[in-house]
C-alpha positions, 0 to 999 in steps of 0.5 A: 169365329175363332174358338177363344183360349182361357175358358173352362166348359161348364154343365148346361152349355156354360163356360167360364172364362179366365182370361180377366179376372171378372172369370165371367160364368157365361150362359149360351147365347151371351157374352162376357162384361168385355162384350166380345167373347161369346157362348155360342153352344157351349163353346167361347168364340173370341168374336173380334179375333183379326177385326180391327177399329183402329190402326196408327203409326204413333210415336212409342212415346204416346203409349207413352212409353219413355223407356222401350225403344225411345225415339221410335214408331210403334205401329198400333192397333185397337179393335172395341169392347172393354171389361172395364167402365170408366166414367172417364174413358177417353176412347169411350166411342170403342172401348163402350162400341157394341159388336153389332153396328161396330165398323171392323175390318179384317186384318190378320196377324200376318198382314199385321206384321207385314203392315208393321214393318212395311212403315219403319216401325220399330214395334207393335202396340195393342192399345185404344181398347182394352188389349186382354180381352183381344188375346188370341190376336195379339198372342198369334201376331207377337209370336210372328212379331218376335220372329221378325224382330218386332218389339211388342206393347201391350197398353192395358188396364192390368186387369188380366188373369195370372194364367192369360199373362203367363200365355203371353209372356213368350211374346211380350216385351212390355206392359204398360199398365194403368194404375188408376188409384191406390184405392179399391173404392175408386175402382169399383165404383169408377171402373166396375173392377177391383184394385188387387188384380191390377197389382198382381199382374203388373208385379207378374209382368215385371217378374215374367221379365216384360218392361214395366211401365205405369200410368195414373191419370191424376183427377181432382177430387178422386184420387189426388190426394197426397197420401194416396199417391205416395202410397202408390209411389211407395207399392211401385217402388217396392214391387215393380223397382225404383227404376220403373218409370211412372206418369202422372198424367192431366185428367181433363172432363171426358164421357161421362165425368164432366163435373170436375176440371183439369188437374192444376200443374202444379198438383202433378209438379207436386207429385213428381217432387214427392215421387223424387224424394221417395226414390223413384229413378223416372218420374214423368208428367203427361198430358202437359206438353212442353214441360221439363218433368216431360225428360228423361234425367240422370238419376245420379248427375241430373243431365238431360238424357232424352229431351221430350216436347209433346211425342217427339224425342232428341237424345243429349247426354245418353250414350246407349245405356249410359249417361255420358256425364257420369257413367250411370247405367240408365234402366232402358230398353233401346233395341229388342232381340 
């Protein structure tokens, strides 16, 4: 196995990991919350490091990703384990895997590179399961990535540590993070985490320089109140800048959260008002297909920048990074290096 990064040797063949900030004291012989990362003699072994559950050539755009590098393919690839416990997870079959019984298959960065460009893909996105508790792998394959002029996704719950995001940022181009509520209760008790680590290292990321953008799955009856979204909108606008795009997404029943339904349209269709009037630039709705709040819009003129329906994307009125109505300057990222 190879030798995690982000561990401390503690007394009696204990380490303590500092990769998320769970900082997991683990005793010989056990693993962390994440599942994968293992004392074995006094030593942190990332046991997943070049294994693989998934691999994909997806559109960037269903990261999703709107505003790096549009209308390109993101070569994607996810292994198992988590270190957070979403009653709702939509990837629960890896996210929740076990290492023991897992089907993995051996990759290593540099094959991951070759595959990458090999299917015309413009990045590499580490995504399906959590990213951070994965990172010697992505931090060894973004490195060689760059080189080749490969733009790099991390698609994360935010939940990793200041020191394991500073080590990745040389390599990271952007860092698409879940916000999953604007409230600490909701996170303890639906993801096992805490809201305040996931600010702090989106508002890092954006200082580091990586190219922000947030996801919040919109569920009834947990965390779609009014208030609380514009709370959310208002911290985004505030820390992260009025550019930085935001998707709201449609929860639908998964894993273990079966008793409440779809969130309506029109609760999304609200929030995308409210973000507007609150000055956010780039609003989004996700998980409606072919609807308008799915486009990329002039914040200025209101022309139709990037018409979206479902993952895929034609350019109308964007010029580069200029819209070629009014001349606005779009906060977008269309090439790497």
């Amino acid at each position: 196995m190879h030798e995690a990064l982000q561990y401390a040797k503690l007394e009696n063949r204990t380490v303590k990991c500092s990769l998320c900030n769970h900082r997991c004291v683990i005793h010989e012989g056990k693993h962390g919350i994440c599942g994968v990362r293992i004392n074995e003699q006094g030593t942190l072994y990332a046991a997943t490091y070049g294994k693989i559950s998934a691999e994909a050539v997806d559109p960037i755009e269903k990261k999703p990703l709107f505003h790096y590098l549009p209308g390109t393919l993101s070569y994607s690839l996810g292994s198992v384990g988590c270190n957070f416990h979403c009653e709702h997870c939509q990837n629960w079959h890896i996210s929740r895997a076990e290492l023991k019984g897992a089907v993995l298959r051996d990759l290593s960065p540099e094959e991951g590179v070759s595959r990458a460009r090999e299917s015309g893909s413009a990045s590499i996105s580490w995504t399906y399961n959590e990213p951070a508790i994965w990172h010697e792998y992505p931090l060894d394959m973004g490195m060689l990535a760059k080189k080749k002029g490969l733009g790099t996704v991390y698609v994360t719950n935010g939940y990793i540590t200041e020191e394991a995001l500073r080590e990745l940022a040389p390599m990271l181009g952007a860092y698409r993070v879940d916000l999953k509520a604007f409230s600490d209760d909701f996170y303890r008790k639906v993801c096992g985490a805490r809201l305040q680590p996931v600010l702090d290292s989106a508002a890092l990321a954006r200082e580091l320089g990586m190219h922000v953008e947030t996801v919040t799955l919109v569920i009834p009856g947990l965390n779609d109140g009014m208030d609380e979204m514009k709370a959310l909108i208002l911290w985004v606008i505030e820390h992260l800048g009025p550019a930085t795009p935001m998707h709201f997404s449609a929860f639908h029943p998964d894993y273990k959260m079966t008793d409440r339904g779809a969130t309506p349209v029109a609760t999304l269709e609200k929030i995308y008002r409210m973000s507007k009037e609150l000055g956010l630039r780039f609003p989004y709705l996700g998980n409606v297909y072919h609807h308008e709040y799915e486009n990329t819009y002039c914040p200025s003129c209101g022309a139709t920048l990037i018409e979206r329906q479902g993952f895929s994307s034609r350019f109308r009125e964007l010029d580069g990074q200029q819209c070629r109505k009014c001349g606005e300057t779009i906060e977008i990222v269309r090439h790497v290096g």
